[in-house]
Steps between C-alpha positions, in 0.01 A plus 500: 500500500834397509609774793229284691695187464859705598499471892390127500741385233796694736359336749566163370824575384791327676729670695790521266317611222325768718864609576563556144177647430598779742850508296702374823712194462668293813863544560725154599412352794684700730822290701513530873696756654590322777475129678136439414228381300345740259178287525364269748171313454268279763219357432329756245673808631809632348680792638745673326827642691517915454593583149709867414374719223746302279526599114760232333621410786589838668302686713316754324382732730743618812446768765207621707122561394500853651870664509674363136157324346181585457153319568492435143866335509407298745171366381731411169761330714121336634479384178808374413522297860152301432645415153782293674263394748261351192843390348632282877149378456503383095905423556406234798249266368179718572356606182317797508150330375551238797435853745121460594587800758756772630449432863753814645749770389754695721715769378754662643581850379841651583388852602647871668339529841219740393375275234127335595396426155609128440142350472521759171819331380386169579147536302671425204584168562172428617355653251682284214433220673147578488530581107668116502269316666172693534351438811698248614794730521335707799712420774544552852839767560722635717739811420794606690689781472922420556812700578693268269430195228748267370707648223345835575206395305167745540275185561476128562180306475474162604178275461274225563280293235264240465519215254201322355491144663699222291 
């Protein structure tokens, strides 16, 4: 049956088509806000400098998860930050199908003080990146919760990949 042959033919799919497949496109490679590289790669590993929930170029999604977003916001502005991080990576000479592995995520969640649900806004990035790259998008993670994130963005992820040898 041909619903048999679904998962494995997703499976093989590369990771820009699976992008479109779930209807989600990548944005511009995102310019630096500040005296830095967006990417920087040795040896195999790439790791991408934090990228903002940026939607053409403006950030999206502003204010804290917990007082003037919700969980649901933030797992959006999630979203929209590991698009930019996919984009630094595509942008920079590191093709998405050259990724043989997403080694670590960290997020950063602009929060109020009573707010202790950022691994829940933060699952949504993992979770894409799972949808991307099957099991080679389970990564190691850390989440921290901030008082304040560059241009009051909700959430910055930055990441780490590895390339398949040359």
């Amino acid at each position: 049956m041909l619903s048999d042959w679904i998962p494995f033919i997703f499976e093989r799919m590369k990771p820009l088509d699976k992008l479109k497949s779930l209807g989600l496109e990548l944005p511009s490679a995102p310019k630096p806000q500040g005296w830095y590289v967006p990417v920087a790669r040795t040896g195999n590993l790439v790791f991408v400098s934090g990228q903002l929930p940026l939607r053409n170029g403006e950030v999206a999604m502003r204010g804290k998860v917990g007082e003037t977003l919700t969980i649901e916001d933030g797992r959006e502005a999630a979203r929209l930050c590991l698009l930019n991080v996919l984009a630094a990576l595509e942008g920079n000479d590191c093709p998405l199908a050259s990724v043989s592995r997403v080694v670590k995520l960290t997020g950063f969640v602009q929060s109020s003080a009573d707010f202790h649900e950022q691994p829940k806004v933060l699952n949504a990035a993992s979770e894409l990146l799972t949808e991307i790259f099957g099991e080679s998008g389970r990564h190691a993670r850390a989440v921290i919760g901030a008082v304040a994130l560059p241009l009051n963005a909700a959430v910055e992820i930055e990441a780490i990949f590895e390339l398949k040898p040359e």
